[in-house]
N, C-alpha and C positions, 0 to 999 in steps of 0.2 A: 363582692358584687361585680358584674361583669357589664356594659353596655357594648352593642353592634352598633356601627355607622357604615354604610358606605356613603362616598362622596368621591369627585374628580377633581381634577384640574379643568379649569375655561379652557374651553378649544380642545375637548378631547370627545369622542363620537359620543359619551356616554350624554346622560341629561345631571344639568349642576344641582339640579333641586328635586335630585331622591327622597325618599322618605325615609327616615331616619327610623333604626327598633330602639327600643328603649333596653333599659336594665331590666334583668329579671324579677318578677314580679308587678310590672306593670307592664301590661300591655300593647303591642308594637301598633303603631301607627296612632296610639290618642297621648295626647297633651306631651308628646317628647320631645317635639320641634320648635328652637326658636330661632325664629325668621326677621329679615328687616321689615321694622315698623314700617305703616305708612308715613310716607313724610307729604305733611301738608304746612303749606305755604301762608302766608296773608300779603298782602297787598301787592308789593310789582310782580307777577310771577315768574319774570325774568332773573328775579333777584334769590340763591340758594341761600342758606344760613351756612356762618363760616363751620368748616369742619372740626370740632372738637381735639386740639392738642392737649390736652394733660392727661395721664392716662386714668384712666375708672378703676375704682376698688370694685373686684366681682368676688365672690366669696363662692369657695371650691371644698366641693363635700369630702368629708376624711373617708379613707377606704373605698375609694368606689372607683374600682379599675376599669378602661374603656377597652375595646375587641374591635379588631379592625385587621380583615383579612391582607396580608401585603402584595401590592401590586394592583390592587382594586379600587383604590382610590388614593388622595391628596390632602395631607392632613401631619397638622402638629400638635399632640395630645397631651394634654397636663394630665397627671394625676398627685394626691397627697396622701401621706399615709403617716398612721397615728407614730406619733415619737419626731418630727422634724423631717420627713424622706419624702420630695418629690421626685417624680417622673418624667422626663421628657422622652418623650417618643416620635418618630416619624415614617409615614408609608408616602407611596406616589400610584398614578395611575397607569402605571408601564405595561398592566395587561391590555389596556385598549389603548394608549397613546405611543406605546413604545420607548417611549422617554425617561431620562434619567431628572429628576428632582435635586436641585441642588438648593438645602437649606441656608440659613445661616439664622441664627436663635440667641440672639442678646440676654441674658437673664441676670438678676442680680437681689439682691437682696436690701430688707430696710435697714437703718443704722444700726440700730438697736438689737441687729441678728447676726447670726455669722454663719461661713458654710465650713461645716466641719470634712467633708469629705465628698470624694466625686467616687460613681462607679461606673465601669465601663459597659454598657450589652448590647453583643453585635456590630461593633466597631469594627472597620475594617480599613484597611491603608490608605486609603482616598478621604476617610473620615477622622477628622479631629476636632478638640476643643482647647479652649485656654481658661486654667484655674487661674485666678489672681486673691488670695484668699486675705490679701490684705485689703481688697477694696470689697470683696463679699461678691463677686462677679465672676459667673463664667461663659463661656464668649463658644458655644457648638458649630461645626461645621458640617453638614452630614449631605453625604451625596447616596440618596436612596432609589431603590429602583424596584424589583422584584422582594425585596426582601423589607425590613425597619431595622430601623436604626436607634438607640435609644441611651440613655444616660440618666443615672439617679444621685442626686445632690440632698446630701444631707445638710438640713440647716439646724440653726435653733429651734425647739419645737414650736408652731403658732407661727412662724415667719412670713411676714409676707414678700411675696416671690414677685419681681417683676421679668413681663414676657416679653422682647421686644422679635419681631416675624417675617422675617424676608425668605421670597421663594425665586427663586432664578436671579438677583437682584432685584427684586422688586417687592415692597411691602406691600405685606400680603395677611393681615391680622382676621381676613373673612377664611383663613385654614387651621384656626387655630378651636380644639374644640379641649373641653372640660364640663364637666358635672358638678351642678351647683345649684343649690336650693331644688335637688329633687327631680330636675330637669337639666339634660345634656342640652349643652350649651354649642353652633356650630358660628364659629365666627366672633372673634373679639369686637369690642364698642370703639376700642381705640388700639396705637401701636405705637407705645407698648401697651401694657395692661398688667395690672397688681392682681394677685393673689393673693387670697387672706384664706386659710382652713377653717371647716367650719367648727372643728378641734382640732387641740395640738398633739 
């Protein structure tokens, strides 16, 4: 299965809140979009609620690869696939901003898991990462532009994946998109943020 997204970078001529198509077989433009809740307040309204530090278990559908033309938009895609193999991928919005996107993508895994191997695609000399296979952690650097950039880490199968998201130096988890419960997901809750498959 395949989902479309376009989305930007802030500050780029395009609009940040496209509408999003969905996977094939449902429908482009009903129930694929999830947006920030409304946030409602009680008593001083000066006063926000603290923002959430530990990161959220989100649970990411097996098989279901995301589509995302390069250079069209801003965006770091998880995907999982049956047997232990995620996906990290990434596009920028260089057809309207001109600009190069420079990631940086913390990942790591739970105890109880391990990452048996990294694979390269579309890496190019400007882009690297760091295996540490003793502590189950690998550390992507990916400077994208016209093109993605992407790497597939095999874990234990069922692992759960932790995302951590910085875009230019700056955390950045509202780029970070995956499919889950049926519905592509644009923007993490927190940063970082766990992954759990919804099989192994």
């Amino acid at each position: 299965m395949r989902s479309h997204l376009p989305h930007v970078k802030l500050g780029s001529l395009d609009v940040w809140s496209r509408v999003l198509a969905c996977i094939a077989g449902i429908t482009a433009l009903t129930g694929c979009i999830i947006v920030d809740s409304d946030t409602t307040t009680t008593g001083n309204p000066d006063t926000n609620p603290p923002p959430i530090t530990d990161p959220m278990l989100m649970s990411i559908d097996t098989d279901v690869a995301l589509d995302q033309k390069p250079g069209a938009g801003v965006g770091i895609f998880v995907e999982y696939y049956t047997g232990g193999h995620y996906r990290i991928w990434t596009t920028c919005d260089t057809d309207t901003s001109g600009a190069t996107c420079t990631f940086d993508v913390f990942t790591s895994v739970d105890t109880a898991s391990s990452i048996d191997a990294i694979t390269k695609e579309n890496l190019e000399d400007f882009d690297s990462f760091t295996f540490n296979q003793g502590q189950g952690a690998v550390d992507l650097h990916f400077e994208t532009d016209y093109d993605y950039d992407a790497i597939g880490i095999d874990v234990t199968p069922g692992a759960i994946l932790r995302v951590e998201a910085y875009l230019d130096n700056a955390s950045e988890p509202r780029f970070v998109y995956w499919f889950g419960d049926g519905v592509l997901h644009q923007g993490a809750p927190t940063n970082p943020v766990d992954f759990i498959p919804s099989k192994p």
